[in-house]
N, C-alpha and C positions, 0 to 999 in steps of 0.2 A: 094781636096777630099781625096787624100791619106793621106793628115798629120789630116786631123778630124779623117776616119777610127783608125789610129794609136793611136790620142789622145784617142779615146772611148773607142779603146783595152787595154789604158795606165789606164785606168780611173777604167775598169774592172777588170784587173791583179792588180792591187794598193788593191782594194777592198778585192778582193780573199786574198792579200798576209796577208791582215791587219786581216781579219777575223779568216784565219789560226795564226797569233800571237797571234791573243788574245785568241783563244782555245789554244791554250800552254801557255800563260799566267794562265789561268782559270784551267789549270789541274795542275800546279805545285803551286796553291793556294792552290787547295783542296788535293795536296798530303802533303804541307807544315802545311797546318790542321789539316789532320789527323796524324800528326805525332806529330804536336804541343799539341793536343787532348789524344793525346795517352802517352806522356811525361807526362803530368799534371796527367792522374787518375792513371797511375804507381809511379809517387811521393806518391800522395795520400792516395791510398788506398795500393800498396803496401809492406808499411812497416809494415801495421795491418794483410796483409795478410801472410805475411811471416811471422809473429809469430804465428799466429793461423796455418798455414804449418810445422811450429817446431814442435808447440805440439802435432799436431797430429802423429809425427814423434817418439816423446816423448813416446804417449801414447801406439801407435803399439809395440814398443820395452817392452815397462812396459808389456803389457800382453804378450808377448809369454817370456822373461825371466821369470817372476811370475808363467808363465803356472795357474794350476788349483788353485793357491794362489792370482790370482792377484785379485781379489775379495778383500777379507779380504786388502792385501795391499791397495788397494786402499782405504777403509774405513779407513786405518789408515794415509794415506797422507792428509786425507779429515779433522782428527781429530787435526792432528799434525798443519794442514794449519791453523786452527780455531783458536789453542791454542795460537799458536805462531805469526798470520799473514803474514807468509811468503806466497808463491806463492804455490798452491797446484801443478801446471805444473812442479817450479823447484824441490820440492820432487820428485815428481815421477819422474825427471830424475837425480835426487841422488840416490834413492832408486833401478832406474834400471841400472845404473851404478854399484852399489856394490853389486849387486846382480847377475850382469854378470860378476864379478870377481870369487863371490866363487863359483859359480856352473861349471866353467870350472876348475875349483881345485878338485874337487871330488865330495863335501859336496851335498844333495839333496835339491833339491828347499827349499821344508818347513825350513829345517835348514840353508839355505844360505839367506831365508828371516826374519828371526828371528835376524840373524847376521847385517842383512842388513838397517833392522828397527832401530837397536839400536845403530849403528854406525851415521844414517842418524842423530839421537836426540842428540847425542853427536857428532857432527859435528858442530849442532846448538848454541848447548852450548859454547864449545871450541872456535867457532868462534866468541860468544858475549866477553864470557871471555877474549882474545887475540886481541877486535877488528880488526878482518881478518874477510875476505870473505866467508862465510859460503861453498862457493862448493868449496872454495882453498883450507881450510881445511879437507873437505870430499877426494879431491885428493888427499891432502898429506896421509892420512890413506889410502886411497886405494894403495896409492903408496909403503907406508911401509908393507901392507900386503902381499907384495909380494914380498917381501925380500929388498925394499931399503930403509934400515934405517934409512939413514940421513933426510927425506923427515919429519919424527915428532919433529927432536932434536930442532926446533926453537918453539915446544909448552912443553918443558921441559921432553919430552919422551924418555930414550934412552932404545934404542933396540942392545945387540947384542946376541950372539951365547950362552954364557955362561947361559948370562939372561934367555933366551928361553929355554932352557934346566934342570935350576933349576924349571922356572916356571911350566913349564910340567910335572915335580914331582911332585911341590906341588899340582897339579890340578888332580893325579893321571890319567896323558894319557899317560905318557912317562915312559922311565925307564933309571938311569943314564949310563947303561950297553950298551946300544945302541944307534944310531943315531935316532932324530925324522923323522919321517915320512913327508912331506909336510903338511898335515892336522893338525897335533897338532904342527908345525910349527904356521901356519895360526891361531890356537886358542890359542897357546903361547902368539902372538901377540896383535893379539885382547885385552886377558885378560893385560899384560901387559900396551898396553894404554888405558883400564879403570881406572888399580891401578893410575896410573900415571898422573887423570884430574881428582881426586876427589872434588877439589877444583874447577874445573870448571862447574862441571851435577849441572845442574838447572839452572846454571847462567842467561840465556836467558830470564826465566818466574821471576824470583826474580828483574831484571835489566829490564824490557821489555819497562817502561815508558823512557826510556833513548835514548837521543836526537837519538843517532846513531840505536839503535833496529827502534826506529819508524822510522827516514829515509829508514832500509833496507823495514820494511811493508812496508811503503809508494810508494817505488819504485817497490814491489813485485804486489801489490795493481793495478800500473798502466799498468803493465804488464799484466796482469789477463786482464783487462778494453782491452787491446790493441787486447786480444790473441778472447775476444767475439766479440767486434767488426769486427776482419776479420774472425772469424766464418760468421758473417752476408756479406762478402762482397767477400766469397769466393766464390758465383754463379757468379757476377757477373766478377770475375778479370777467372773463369772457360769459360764463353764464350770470353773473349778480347783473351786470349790464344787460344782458339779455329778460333780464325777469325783472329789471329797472324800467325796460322800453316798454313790457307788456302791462307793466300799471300804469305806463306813462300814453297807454295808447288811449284815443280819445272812447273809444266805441265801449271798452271796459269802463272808462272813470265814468260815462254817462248812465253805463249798466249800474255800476255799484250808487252812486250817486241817486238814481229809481230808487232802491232798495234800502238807502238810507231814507228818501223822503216816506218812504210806504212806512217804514220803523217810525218814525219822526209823526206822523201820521194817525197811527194807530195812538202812539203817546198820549197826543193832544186830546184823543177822543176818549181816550182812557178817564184820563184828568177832570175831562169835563163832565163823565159820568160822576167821575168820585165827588166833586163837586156840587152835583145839584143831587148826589144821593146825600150826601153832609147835610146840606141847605133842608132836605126832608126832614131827616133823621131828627133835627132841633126844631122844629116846625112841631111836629107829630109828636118829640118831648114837653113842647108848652100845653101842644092841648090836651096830654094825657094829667099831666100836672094839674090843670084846672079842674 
């Protein structure tokens, strides 16, 4: 009689123990799910969503550099994109790149976007010309606007002190009598690498049908495609982040973590019954045997 009782309770704990495995089975399915789930639309979506996260990053910097000009700017990154195919996103972060150069130099918005415009276009150029990278070369200019000169000598530009100082005669902003000022520094420059890429302005729109001009649209093109696409999918990667913070919040992981240890818990005590009911079972077998 005692070894049925024993079998039934063996029969029951077995049941219990198996029942509880397979809900921890079943939960480490659906957390390897959702995590699988969750791998797959962050491959996917994203990469589309982080370029459309750039630009908008892009475009917040473009209007307060521009201030009450970004307007007009941006009609003309719109024009510039059209004529040329390049990426209207990467102008306007050319455009507010060297734009946030010369307004912490002194120069006032309007004039620092004037500056800023026409370096953008001849950046363009320069870089069709030189086949180089259209914003490597907007760097090197930005670079050399600010006194390092070696940064244009590989597109035939050289800058130094003496140059700068004739040219600011000629431009009548300087005087040989005196040192320049930063400011006709900076427009020494400038004017200096215009002289100095005459052979290059235009180059972009005269060349444009050219294997490498249409590879850079092409690749500009897909970028643009990439930056509206996660436009459209930036609700949806805005709620995955939103339901990312609420398991990420401490007061949930310490909820669910309880609820594992209470699971985990019950386990052990599970275990230990099945075990010393085992330990019976063959105990109450030898001395039925006898």
């Amino acid at each position: 009689k005692q070894l049925k009782i024993f079998n039934k309770e063996g029969i029951v704990t077995f049941e219990r123990n198996r029942n509880l495995s397979g809900s921890f089975s079943v939960l480490r399915s659906k957390l390897l799910l959702v995590s699988f789930a969750t791998g797959i639309v962050a491959k996917t979506i994203g990469k589309y969503v982080k370029v459309a996260g750039d630009a908008e990053e892009i475009t917040n910097k473009f209007n307060v550099v521009f201030g009450a000009s970004s307007k007009k700017a941006h009609e003309f990154a719109e024009a510039l994109s059209n004529a040329t195919g390049r990426s209207s996103t990467k102008l306007k972060q050319m455009l507010a790149s060297l734009q946030d150069t010369f307004v912490p130099l002194g120069f006032a918005r309007e004039e620092s976007a004037k500056l800023a415009k026409s370096l953008s276009r001849l950046s363009l150029d320069v870089a069709s010309f030189n086949n180089a990278a259209d914003v490597d070369v907007m760097k090197a200019f930005q670079s050399a606007i600010v006194g390092n000169h070696e940064a244009v000598r590989s597109f035939g530009i050289v800058l130094t002190e003496a140059a700068l100082k004739q040219k600011a005669v000629s431009m009548g902003i300087g005087s040989s009598n005196r040192e320049l000022t930063a400011q006709e520094k900076v427009l020494a420059r400038v004017k200096i690498i215009y002289d100095s890429t005459k052979d290059a302005q235009g180059d972009l729109i005269n060349t444009q049908d050219s294997y490498t001009n249409q590879l850079k649209s092409f690749n500009d093109q897909i970028f643009e495609l990439q930056r509206t696409i996660g436009e459209k999918l930036m609700p949806i990667a805005t709620q995955f982040l939103a339901l990312g913070a609420r398991f990420a919040d401490t007061q949930h992981i310490v909820s669910f973590t309880v609820v594992l240890g209470a699971l985990a818990s019950m386990y052990v005590r599970a275990a230990v019954k099945a075990e010393a009911l085992t330990f019976a079972m063959i105990k109450q077998n030898k001395v039925a045997k006898r």
